[in-house]
N, C-alpha and C positions, 0 to 999 in steps of 0.2 A: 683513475683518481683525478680528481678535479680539487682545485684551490678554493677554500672558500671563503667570504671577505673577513670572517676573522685570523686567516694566516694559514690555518688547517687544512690538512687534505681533506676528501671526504670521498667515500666510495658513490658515486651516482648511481651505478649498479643494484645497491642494497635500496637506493632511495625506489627504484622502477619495480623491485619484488616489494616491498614494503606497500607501495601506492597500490598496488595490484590486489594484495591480499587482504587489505581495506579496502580496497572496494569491491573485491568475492563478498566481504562480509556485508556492506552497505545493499547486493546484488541479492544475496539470501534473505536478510533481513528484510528489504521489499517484496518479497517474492511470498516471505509469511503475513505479509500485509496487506496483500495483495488474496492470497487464499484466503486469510478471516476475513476479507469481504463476500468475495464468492460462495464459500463453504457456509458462513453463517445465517443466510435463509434457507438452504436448504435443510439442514439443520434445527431448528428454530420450528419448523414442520415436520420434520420427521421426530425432535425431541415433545413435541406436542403430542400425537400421536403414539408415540412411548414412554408417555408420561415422565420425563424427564423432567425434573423441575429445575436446573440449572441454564433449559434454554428460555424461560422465565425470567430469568435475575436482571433485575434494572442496571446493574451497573454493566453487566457485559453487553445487555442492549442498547443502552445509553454511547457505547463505547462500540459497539458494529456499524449505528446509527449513525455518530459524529467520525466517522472515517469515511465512509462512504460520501455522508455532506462535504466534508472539506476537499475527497476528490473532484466531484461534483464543479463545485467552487471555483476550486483549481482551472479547470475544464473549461469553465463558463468565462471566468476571465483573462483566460491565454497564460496563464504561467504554469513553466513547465514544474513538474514535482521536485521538491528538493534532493531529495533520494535518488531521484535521475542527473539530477546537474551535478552531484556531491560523486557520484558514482562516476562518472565523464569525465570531471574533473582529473580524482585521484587514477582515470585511466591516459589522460592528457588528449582526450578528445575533447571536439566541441559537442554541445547537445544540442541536438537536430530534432529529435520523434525519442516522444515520451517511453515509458518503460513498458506498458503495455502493446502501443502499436510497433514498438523496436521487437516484442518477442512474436508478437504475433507476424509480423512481415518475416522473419525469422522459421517460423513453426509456417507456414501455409501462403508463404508467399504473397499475399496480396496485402497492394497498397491502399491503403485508404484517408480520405481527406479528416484534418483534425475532429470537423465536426460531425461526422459519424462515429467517432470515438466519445464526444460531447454529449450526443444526445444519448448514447448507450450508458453511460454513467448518469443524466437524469434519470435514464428509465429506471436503469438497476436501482439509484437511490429511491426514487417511486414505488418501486416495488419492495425495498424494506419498510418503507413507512406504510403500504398496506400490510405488510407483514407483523407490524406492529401493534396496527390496529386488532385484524383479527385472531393473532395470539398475542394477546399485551401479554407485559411484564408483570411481574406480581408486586402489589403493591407493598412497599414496607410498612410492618406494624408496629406499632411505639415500643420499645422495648426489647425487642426480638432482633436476631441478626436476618438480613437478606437470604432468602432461600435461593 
């Protein structure tokens, strides 16, 4: 128990599982952010090909699209992802290597310089904006909902 400046005990203990289990959840939650980037050109081509009409929809393109840019983004002008420092934080680490080169140095051992991380994220965004081109989105018609 630790004194806290308003007069009160407080357990630290609970504050170290509490910070932890917020950031499993900030660690998950990147990690589904991380696969709807990945997952959805592959996708996107296979839903094309299976006549899916939901890998079509502007908004969820519009929304695979502007994640990918802002990592991208991110990337290009050295800040680390929020998700990663927010995640570091509630673990009382510093952040050093992003959430992807942290799992992959992790998963296969090798280190590699930011800017190979950099350019893999323009390409990937490159490659949904071909991917957009040649399966575009369907367009919305006046009065109809989005397919």
């Amino acid at each position: 128990m630790v004194r806290d400046p308003g007069g009160g005990e407080h357990d630290r203990g609970a504050d170290v599982a509490s910070g932890a289990v917020t950031a499993n959840i900030v660690a998950g939650a990147h990690l589904l952010i991380v696969l709807f980037i990945l997952l959805g050109v592959p996708l996107v081509y296979l839903g094309a090909a299976l006549h899916w009409t939901w890998v079509r929809s502007r908004t969820w393109r519009v929304l695979h699209l502007g994640a990918i840019l802002f990592v991208a983004a991110e990337s290009l002008v050295g800040i680390t992802c929020p998700l990663t420092v927010w995640e570091d934080t509630l673990r009382g680490r510093r952040t050093a290597d992003g959430f992807i080169e942290r799992w992959i140095d992790r998963i296969i051992f090798y280190d590699a310089p930011a800017s190979v991380f950099t350019m893999a994220y323009i390409a990937f965004a490159a490659l949904v904006l071909v991917t957009w081109r040649l399966v575009p989105p369907s367009r919305r018609r006046r009065g109809s909902r989005e397919t």
